[in-house]
C-alpha positions in Angstrom: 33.0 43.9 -26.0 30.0 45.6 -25.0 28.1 45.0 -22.0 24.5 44.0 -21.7 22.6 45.6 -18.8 18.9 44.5 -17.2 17.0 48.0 -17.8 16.8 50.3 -14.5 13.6 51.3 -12.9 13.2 54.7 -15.3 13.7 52.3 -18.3 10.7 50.0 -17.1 8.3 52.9 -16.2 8.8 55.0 -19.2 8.2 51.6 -21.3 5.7 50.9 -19.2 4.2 54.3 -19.6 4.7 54.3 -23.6 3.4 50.6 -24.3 -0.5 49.8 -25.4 -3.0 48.2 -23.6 -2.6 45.0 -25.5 1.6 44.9 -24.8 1.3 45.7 -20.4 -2.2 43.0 -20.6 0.3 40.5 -22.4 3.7 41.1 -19.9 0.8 40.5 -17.3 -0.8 37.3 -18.7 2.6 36.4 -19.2 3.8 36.9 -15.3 1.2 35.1 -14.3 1.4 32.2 -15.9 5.1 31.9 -14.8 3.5 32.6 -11.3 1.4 29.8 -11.6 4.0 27.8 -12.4 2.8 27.1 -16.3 4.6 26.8 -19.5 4.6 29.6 -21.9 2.4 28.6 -25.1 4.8 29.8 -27.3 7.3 27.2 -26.0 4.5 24.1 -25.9 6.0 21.0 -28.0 3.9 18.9 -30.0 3.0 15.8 -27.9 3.7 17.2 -24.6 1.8 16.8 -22.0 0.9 20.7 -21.1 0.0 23.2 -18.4 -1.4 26.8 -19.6 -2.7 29.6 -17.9 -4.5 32.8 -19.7 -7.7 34.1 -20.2 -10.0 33.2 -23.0 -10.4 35.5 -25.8 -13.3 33.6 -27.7 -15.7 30.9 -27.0 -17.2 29.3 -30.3 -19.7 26.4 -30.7 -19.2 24.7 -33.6 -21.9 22.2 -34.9 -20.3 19.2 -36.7 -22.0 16.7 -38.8 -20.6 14.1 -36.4 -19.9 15.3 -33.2 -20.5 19.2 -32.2 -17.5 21.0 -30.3 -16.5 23.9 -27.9 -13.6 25.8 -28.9 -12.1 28.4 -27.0 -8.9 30.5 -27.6 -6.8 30.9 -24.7 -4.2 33.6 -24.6 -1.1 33.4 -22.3 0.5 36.7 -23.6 3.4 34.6 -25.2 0.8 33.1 -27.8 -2.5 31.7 -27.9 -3.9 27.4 -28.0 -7.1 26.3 -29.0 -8.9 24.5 -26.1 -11.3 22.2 -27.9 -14.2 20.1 -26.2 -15.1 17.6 -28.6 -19.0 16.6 -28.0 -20.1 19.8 -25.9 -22.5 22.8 -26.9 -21.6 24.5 -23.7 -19.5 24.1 -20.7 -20.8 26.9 -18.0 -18.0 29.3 -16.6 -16.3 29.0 -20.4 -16.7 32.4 -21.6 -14.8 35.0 -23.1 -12.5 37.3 -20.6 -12.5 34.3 -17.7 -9.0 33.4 -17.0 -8.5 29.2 -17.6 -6.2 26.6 -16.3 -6.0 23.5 -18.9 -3.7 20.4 -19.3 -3.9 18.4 -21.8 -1.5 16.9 -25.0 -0.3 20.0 -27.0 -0.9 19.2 -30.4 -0.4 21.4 -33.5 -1.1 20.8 -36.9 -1.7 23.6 -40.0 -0.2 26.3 -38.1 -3.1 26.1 -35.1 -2.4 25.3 -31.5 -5.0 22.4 -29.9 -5.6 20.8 -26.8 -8.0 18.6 -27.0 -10.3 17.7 -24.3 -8.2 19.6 -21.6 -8.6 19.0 -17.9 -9.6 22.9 -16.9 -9.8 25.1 -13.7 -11.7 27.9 -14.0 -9.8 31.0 -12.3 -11.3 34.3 -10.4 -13.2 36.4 -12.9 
Protein backbone atom coordinates (compact mmCIF):
# COMPACT_ATOMS: atom_id res chain seq x y z
CA UNK A 1 0.00 0.00 0.00
CA UNK A 2 1.68 3.17 -0.69
CA UNK A 3 0.86 6.29 0.87
CA UNK A 4 -0.14 9.55 -0.85
CA UNK A 5 1.24 12.66 0.68
CA UNK A 6 0.07 16.60 0.05
CA UNK A 7 3.54 18.04 -1.30
CA UNK A 8 5.69 20.04 1.50
CA UNK A 9 6.52 23.63 1.34
CA UNK A 10 10.05 22.82 -0.74
CA UNK A 11 7.86 20.79 -3.17
CA UNK A 12 5.48 23.80 -3.90
CA UNK A 13 8.34 26.50 -4.23
CA UNK A 14 10.70 24.56 -6.44
CA UNK A 15 7.45 23.80 -8.67
CA UNK A 16 6.53 27.02 -8.26
CA UNK A 17 9.95 28.18 -9.19
CA UNK A 18 10.26 25.70 -12.27
CA UNK A 19 6.58 26.28 -13.76
CA UNK A 20 5.90 28.98 -16.87
CA UNK A 21 4.17 32.04 -16.71
CA UNK A 22 1.11 30.54 -18.26
CA UNK A 23 0.99 27.35 -15.52
CA UNK A 24 1.50 29.98 -11.88
CA UNK A 25 -1.21 32.79 -14.05
CA UNK A 26 -3.63 29.60 -14.41
CA UNK A 27 -3.14 28.04 -10.46
CA UNK A 28 -3.96 31.86 -9.79
CA UNK A 29 -7.07 32.38 -12.04
CA UNK A 30 -7.87 29.11 -10.72
CA UNK A 31 -7.68 30.15 -6.77
CA UNK A 32 -9.52 32.88 -7.37
CA UNK A 33 -12.28 31.78 -8.81
CA UNK A 34 -12.72 29.21 -5.94
CA UNK A 35 -12.24 32.42 -3.72
CA UNK A 36 -15.00 33.98 -5.30
CA UNK A 37 -16.94 31.25 -4.73
CA UNK A 38 -17.37 30.16 -8.65
CA UNK A 39 -17.47 26.92 -10.45
CA UNK A 40 -14.47 25.80 -12.35
CA UNK A 41 -15.34 25.96 -16.25
CA UNK A 42 -13.97 22.77 -16.77
CA UNK A 43 -16.60 21.23 -14.51
CA UNK A 44 -19.76 23.55 -16.08
CA UNK A 45 -22.70 21.07 -17.32
CA UNK A 46 -24.64 21.77 -20.25
CA UNK A 47 -27.88 23.46 -19.08
CA UNK A 48 -26.72 24.67 -15.84
CA UNK A 49 -27.28 27.70 -14.62
CA UNK A 50 -23.48 29.07 -14.10
CA UNK A 51 -21.11 31.34 -12.19
CA UNK A 52 -17.43 31.97 -13.69
CA UNK A 53 -14.76 34.08 -12.82
CA UNK A 54 -11.44 34.77 -15.10
CA UNK A 55 -10.14 37.29 -17.07
CA UNK A 56 -10.79 37.70 -20.76
CA UNK A 57 -8.36 36.70 -23.27
CA UNK A 58 -10.16 38.08 -26.50
CA UNK A 59 -12.90 40.42 -27.25
CA UNK A 60 -14.27 39.92 -30.94
CA UNK A 61 -17.06 41.70 -32.84
CA UNK A 62 -18.64 39.73 -35.09
CA UNK A 63 -21.00 41.19 -37.75
CA UNK A 64 -23.88 38.80 -38.58
CA UNK A 65 -26.24 39.10 -41.42
CA UNK A 66 -28.98 39.04 -38.79
CA UNK A 67 -28.04 40.10 -35.67
CA UNK A 68 -24.23 41.36 -34.91
CA UNK A 69 -22.47 39.84 -31.60
CA UNK A 70 -19.75 40.36 -28.89
CA UNK A 71 -17.83 37.46 -28.14
CA UNK A 72 -15.34 37.23 -25.51
CA UNK A 73 -13.20 34.33 -24.24
CA UNK A 74 -13.01 34.04 -20.62
CA UNK A 75 -10.35 32.00 -19.01
CA UNK A 76 -10.71 30.58 -15.44
CA UNK A 77 -7.35 28.57 -15.56
CA UNK A 78 -9.30 25.23 -15.47
CA UNK A 79 -10.66 26.06 -19.20
CA UNK A 80 -12.00 28.71 -21.05
CA UNK A 81 -16.26 29.68 -22.11
CA UNK A 82 -17.34 31.94 -24.70
CA UNK A 83 -19.36 34.88 -23.34
CA UNK A 84 -21.54 35.91 -26.22
CA UNK A 85 -23.74 39.12 -26.45
CA UNK A 86 -26.04 38.56 -29.11
CA UNK A 87 -27.03 42.22 -30.72
CA UNK A 88 -24.06 44.34 -29.31
CA UNK A 89 -20.93 45.96 -31.30
CA UNK A 90 -19.48 46.98 -27.98
CA UNK A 91 -20.08 46.71 -24.34
CA UNK A 92 -17.49 49.32 -22.59
CA UNK A 93 -15.13 47.76 -19.77
CA UNK A 94 -15.18 44.28 -22.13
CA UNK A 95 -11.70 44.15 -23.13
CA UNK A 96 -8.99 41.85 -23.30
CA UNK A 97 -6.88 41.26 -19.77
CA UNK A 98 -10.08 42.68 -17.55
CA UNK A 99 -11.02 40.05 -15.08
CA UNK A 100 -15.17 39.16 -15.63
CA UNK A 101 -17.85 37.84 -13.48
CA UNK A 102 -20.78 36.13 -15.74
CA UNK A 103 -23.86 33.92 -15.05
CA UNK A 104 -25.72 32.67 -17.37
CA UNK A 105 -27.02 28.92 -18.90
CA UNK A 106 -23.73 26.98 -19.79
CA UNK A 107 -24.30 25.61 -23.09
CA UNK A 108 -21.89 23.62 -25.28
CA UNK A 109 -22.31 22.41 -28.56
CA UNK A 110 -19.23 21.42 -31.40
CA UNK A 111 -16.67 21.20 -28.77
CA UNK A 112 -17.09 25.22 -27.79
CA UNK A 113 -18.10 26.56 -24.41
CA UNK A 114 -21.20 29.45 -24.60
CA UNK A 115 -22.97 31.57 -22.37
CA UNK A 116 -25.13 33.43 -23.89
CA UNK A 117 -26.25 36.78 -22.90
CA UNK A 118 -24.49 36.46 -19.36
CA UNK A 119 -25.35 38.77 -16.55
CA UNK A 120 -21.51 40.19 -15.98
CA UNK A 121 -19.56 42.15 -13.22
CA UNK A 122 -16.76 43.75 -14.30
CA UNK A 123 -13.71 43.12 -11.67
CA UNK A 124 -10.64 45.48 -10.69
CA UNK A 125 -8.29 45.83 -13.71
Amino acid sequence: MTETRAPGWLSRSLQRLTADDHSIDAEELRADAVSAGCEPVSSCRKGAVVTVTGRLKSVVYTPRETVPTLEAELFDGSGSVTLVWLGRRRIPGIEPGRTVTARGRFAAFDGKRVIYNPWYELGAG
